[in-house]
N, C-alpha and C positions, 0 to 999 in steps of 0.2 A: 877460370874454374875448370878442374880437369874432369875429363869423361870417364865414363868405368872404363867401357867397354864398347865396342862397334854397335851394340842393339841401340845402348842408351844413347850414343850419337845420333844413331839415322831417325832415332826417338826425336829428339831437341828441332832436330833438322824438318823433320816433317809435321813437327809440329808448327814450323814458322808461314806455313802457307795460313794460316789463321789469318795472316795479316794481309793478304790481297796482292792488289797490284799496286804500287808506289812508284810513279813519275816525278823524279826529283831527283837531284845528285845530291842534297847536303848531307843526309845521313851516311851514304856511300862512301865521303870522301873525307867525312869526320874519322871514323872508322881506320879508313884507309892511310888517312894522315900518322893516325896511331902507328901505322906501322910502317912508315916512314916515307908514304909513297912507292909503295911497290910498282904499279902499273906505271911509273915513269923508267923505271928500270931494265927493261926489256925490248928491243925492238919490237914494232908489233906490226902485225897485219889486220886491220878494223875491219868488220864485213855488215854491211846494212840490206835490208829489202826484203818487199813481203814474199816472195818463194827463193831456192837456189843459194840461201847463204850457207847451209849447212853440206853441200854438194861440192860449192866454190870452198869453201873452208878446207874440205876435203884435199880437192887438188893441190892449193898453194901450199898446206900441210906436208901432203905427201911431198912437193917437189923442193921443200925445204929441208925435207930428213934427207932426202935422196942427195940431197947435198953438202952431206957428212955434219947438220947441227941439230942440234936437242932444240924441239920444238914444244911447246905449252899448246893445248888445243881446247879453249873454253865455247861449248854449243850448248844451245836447250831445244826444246825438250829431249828426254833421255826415254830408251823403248824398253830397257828394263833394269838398270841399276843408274841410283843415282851418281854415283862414278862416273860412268859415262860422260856425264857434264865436264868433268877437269880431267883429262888426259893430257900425257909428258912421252914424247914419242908412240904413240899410238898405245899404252897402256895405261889403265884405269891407275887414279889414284892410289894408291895403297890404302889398307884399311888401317893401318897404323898412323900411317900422315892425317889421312882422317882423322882419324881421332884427338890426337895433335891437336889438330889446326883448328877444328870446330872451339876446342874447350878455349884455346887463347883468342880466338873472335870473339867467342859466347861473352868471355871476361871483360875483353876489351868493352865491347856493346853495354854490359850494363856499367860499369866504371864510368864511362862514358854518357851515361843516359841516354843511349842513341838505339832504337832498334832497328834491325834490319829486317825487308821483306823475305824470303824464299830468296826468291831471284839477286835480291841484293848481297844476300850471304855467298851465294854459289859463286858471283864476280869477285869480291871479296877474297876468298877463298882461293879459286882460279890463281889469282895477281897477285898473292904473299905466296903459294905452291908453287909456284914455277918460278918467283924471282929467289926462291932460298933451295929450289932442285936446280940452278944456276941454267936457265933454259938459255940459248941461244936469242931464239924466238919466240912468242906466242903469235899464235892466232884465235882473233877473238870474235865470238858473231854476238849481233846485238840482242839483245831480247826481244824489245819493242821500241818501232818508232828509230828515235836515236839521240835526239836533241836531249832530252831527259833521261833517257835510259844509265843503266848504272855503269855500264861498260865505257861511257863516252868518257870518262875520268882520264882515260887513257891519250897516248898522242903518237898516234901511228905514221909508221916510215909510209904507209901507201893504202889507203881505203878503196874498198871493192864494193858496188853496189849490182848486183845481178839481174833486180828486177824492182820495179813499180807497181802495184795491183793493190786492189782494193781487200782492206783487210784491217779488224782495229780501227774503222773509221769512229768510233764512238771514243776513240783516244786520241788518234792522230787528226780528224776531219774528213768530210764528207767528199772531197772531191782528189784526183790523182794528186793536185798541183797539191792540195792540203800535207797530203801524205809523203808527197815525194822532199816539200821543205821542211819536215819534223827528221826526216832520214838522212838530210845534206848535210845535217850539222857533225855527222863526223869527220865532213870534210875541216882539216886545219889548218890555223896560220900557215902559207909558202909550204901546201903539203899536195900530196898529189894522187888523184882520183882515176881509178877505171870501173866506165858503168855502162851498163846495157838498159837504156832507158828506151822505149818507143813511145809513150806518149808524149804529144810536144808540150802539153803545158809544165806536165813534170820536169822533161830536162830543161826546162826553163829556170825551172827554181834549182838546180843541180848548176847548172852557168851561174845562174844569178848566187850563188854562194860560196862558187868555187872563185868565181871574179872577185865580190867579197873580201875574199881572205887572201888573195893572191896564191891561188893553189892549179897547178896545172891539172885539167881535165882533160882525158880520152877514152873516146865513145867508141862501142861498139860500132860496127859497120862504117862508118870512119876512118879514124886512124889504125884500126886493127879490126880484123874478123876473122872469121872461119865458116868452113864447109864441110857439111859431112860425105862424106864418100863413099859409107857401106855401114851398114848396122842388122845386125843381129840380137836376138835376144840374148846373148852375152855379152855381145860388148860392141863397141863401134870404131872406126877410122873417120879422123878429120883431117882437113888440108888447114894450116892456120898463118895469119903473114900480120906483121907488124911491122909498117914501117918496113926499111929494107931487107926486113927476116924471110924466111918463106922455110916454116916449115911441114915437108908432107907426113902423110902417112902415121899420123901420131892418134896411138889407141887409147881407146878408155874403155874402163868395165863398167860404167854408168852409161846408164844407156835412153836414149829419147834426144829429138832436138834439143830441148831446152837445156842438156850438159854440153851441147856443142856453145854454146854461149859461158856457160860457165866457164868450163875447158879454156877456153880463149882469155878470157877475165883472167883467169888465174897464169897461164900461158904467156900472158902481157905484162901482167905484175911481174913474174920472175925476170921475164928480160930486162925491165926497167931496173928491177934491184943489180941485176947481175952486174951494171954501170959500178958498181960499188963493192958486188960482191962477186970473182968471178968463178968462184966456186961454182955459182947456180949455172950452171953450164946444160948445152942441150944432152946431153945422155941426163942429168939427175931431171930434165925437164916431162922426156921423153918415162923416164922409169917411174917418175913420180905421177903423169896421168895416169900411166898404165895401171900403176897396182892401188890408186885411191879407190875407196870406198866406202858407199854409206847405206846403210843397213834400211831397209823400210820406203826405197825411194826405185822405184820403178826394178825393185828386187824380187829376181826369178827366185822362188822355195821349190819348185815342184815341176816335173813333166809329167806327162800323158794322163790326167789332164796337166793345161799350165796351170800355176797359182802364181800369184804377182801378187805383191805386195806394194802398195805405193800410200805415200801422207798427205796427198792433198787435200786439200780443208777448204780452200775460200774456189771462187768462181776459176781464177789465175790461174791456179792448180790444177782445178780438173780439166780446165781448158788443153791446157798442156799432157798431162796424162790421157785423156782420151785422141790426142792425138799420137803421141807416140803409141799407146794401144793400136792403133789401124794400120801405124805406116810400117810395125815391127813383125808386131805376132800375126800368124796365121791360125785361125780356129773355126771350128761350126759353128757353134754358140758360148756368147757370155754369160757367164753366171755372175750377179752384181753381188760379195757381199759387203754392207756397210751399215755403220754409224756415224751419224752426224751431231756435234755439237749445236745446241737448239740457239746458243747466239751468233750460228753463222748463216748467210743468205741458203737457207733451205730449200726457197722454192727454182729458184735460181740453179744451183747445183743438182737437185734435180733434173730438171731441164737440160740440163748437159749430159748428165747420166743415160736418160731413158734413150737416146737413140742407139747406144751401143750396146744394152744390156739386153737379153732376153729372158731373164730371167734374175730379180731382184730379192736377197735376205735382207730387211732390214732387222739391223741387229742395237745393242745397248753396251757399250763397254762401260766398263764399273767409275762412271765419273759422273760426279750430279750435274755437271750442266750436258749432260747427255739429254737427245731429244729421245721421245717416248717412241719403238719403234712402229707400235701401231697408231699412233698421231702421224707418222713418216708416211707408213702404206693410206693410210686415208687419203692424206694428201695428194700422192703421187695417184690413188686411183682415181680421183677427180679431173685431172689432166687427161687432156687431148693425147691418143696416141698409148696411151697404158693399158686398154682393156687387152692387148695382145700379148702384155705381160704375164707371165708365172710372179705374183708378188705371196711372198712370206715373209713372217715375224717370228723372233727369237729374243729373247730377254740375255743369251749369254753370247757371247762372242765365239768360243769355241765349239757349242753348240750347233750355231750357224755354220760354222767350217766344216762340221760332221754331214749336216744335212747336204750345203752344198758339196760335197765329196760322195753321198747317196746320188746325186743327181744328176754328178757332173758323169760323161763320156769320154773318152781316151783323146778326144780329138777338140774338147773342149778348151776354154777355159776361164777359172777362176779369180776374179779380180777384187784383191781388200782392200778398201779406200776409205774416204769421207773426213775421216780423222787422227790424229798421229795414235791416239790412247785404243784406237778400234783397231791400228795398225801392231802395236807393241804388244796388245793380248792377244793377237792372232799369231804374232809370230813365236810368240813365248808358247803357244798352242803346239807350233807346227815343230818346235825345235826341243820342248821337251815333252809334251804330251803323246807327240808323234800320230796326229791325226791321220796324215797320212803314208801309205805304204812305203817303208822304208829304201825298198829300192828304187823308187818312183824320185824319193826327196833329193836335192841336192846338200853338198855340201855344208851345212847352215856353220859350221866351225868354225869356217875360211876367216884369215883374218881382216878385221874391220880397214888397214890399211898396209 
């Protein structure tokens, strides 16, 4: 059924989150089968785990164009155009293929009697856009979990799992090991895995599936690692060796420990393809860390004060961003601002928040499962250790960015977290609203990779 127009597309399109979340492949591959099995078409690189797939996506991305091939690059969630989800060498879909492609889904789906979720259209979508813009590559991150998820249709030259945390246990199960074997099943028959797992019950079930399927696995710290060696709020140098590799001095514009692990992940993948492919050579390895990037993810917007930008969500997340926070920037004081989705462990990430914060916005970006942001500050003022806080409440997101911008001092700075949706109104704040002083802002143009 053809579309008019771009509105009535992103119309149909947004209208399919009616239908939730759907674990399950039959309707995905009903669907997909229509059109002929596209996601068998493409080489692919699968990416699983609750932080760092969208980071790792990044790298193996970059170091595949830098390798002279047309890459497919399927992520969710997206910080301010749904495009963003299906990119073909680092540029959004067109709005014309768009349009396209939705109205011959839309068709197929009710011909069919099969509908799709949100999420299941966008993989959909992703896997007939790139195997008919004739991609060399894709690279695909999972939505949720992975055993179910709609992305798993697919049969990857080399799966990357970055991290293990607690996240979606009300889908995946209550415990790592739960979590970590809903995520292994992208590993495939005689296929082959790189993962940075630390808890041991996890990589247990990451063995026990990679054994399974006869699929080789190589673990971070292990068979391959990395070290950082100098980091800066723009960027950092790691030393990274696999096996008989050793290479130094290799930079990244993402910045915090936890992309020294990705970095590597993605680092490790290439050499293993390069056996096959030897394009992927160290200069495209070296050029494609360097100039990856991912918008929203420990990203500098602003000096004097700083403003940082980062998406962490569940406990894993903050853990990791308040550590890079201490070990990078230098400042007087933090100004906390955030929202938090109300089905994620609240009191928990709090608790990780208040000791670096000295001052807290809780704020509400425009999503119903947002927590209430003075249900937030109650909470947090009941807690041990808060009364030394400055806590405020803001109902709008950019709002919050004004105030903390009244507050903040030259020598401060300003950190917006909690959630990807408090992350993507903020920075849509800073890059068109222009909260703050324009020659203070960086860049925000720069390209995404």
């Amino acid at each position: 059924m053809a579309l008019a127009n771009y509105t009535e597309t992103m119309s149909y399109i947004s209208g399919l989150m009616g239908g939730g979340i759907h674990l399950g492949l039959e309707n995905t591959a009903r669907v997909l089968g229509h059109f002929g099995d596209p996601q068998l078409k493409v080489p692919t690189v699968h990416i699983a785990g609750t932080n760092g797939k969208g980071s790792t996506a990044a790298f193996i991305e970059s170091i595949l164009r830098h390798s002279g091939h047309r890459v497919g690059l399927f992520t969710t969630p997206h910080l301010d155009d749904f495009r963003e989800r299906v990119q073909l060498d680092r540029e959004l879909i067109p709005e014309a293929a768009l349009i396209d492609l939705t109205g011959r889904i839309r068709q197929a789906s009710e011909q069919l009697n099969t509908p799709l979720t949100y999420f299941e259209f966008g993989a959909v979508l992703a896997f007939l856009y790139f195997h008919e813009a004739e991609a060399d590559w894709n690279v695909i991150e999972v939505g949720l979990g992975g055993r179910l998820d709609a992305t798993n249709l697919c049969r990857p030259e080399v799966a990357l799992i970055p991290s293990i945390g607690w996240d979606h246990s009300n889908y995946l199960g209550p415990t790592l090991a739960d979590i970590a074997r809903e995520k292994a099943f992208i590993i495939k028959e005689n296929g082959t895995v790189f993962a940075h797992v630390e808890d041991k019950a996890a990589f247990a079930e990451i063995e026990r599936r990679a054994g399974g399927v006869n699929a080789s696995l190589y673990r971070f710290g292990t068979q391959f690692g990395a070290a950082l060696v100098r980091a800066t709020p723009m960027g950092q140098t790691i030393d990274f060796h696999c096996g008989p590799h050793r290479l130094q001095g290799l930079e990244t514009a993402l910045i915090g420990p936890h992309q020294v692990t990705n970095a590597a992940l993605a680092a490790a993948a290439a050499l293993w393809l390069r056996e096959s492919h030897p394009e992927i050579d160290e200069a495209a390895l070296r050029a494609g860390l360097q100039s990856a990037r991912w918008p929203g993810r420990l990203e500098v917007m602003s000096r004097e004060p700083w403003v940082v930008l980062d998406a962490a969500h569940n406990p894993d997340g903050v853990i990791k961003l308040t550590q890079a926070v201490r070990e990078i920037f230098s400042f007087d004081r933090l100004i906390l601002v955030t929202g938090i989705m109300r089905d994620k462990p609240v009191d928990e990430m709090l608790d990780l928040f208040t000791p670096l914060a000295d001052h807290i916005l809780f704020t509400r970006p425009r999503q119903e499962r947002a927590e209430d942001p003075e249900r937030l500050a109650g909470r947090l003022r009941e807690k041990a250790g808060a009364k030394a806080l400055d806590i405020e409440t803001t109902d709008s997101v950019p709002q919050a960015l004004r105030q903390a911008r009244e507050a903040a001092r030259p020598g401060d700075l300003i950190l917006v977290t909690g959630s990807i949706f408090t992350v993507a109104e903020a920075r849509q704040a800073l890059v068109h609203e222009k909260v703050f002083p324009s020659h203070n802002t960086l860049d925000s143009s720069r390209p995404r990779g």
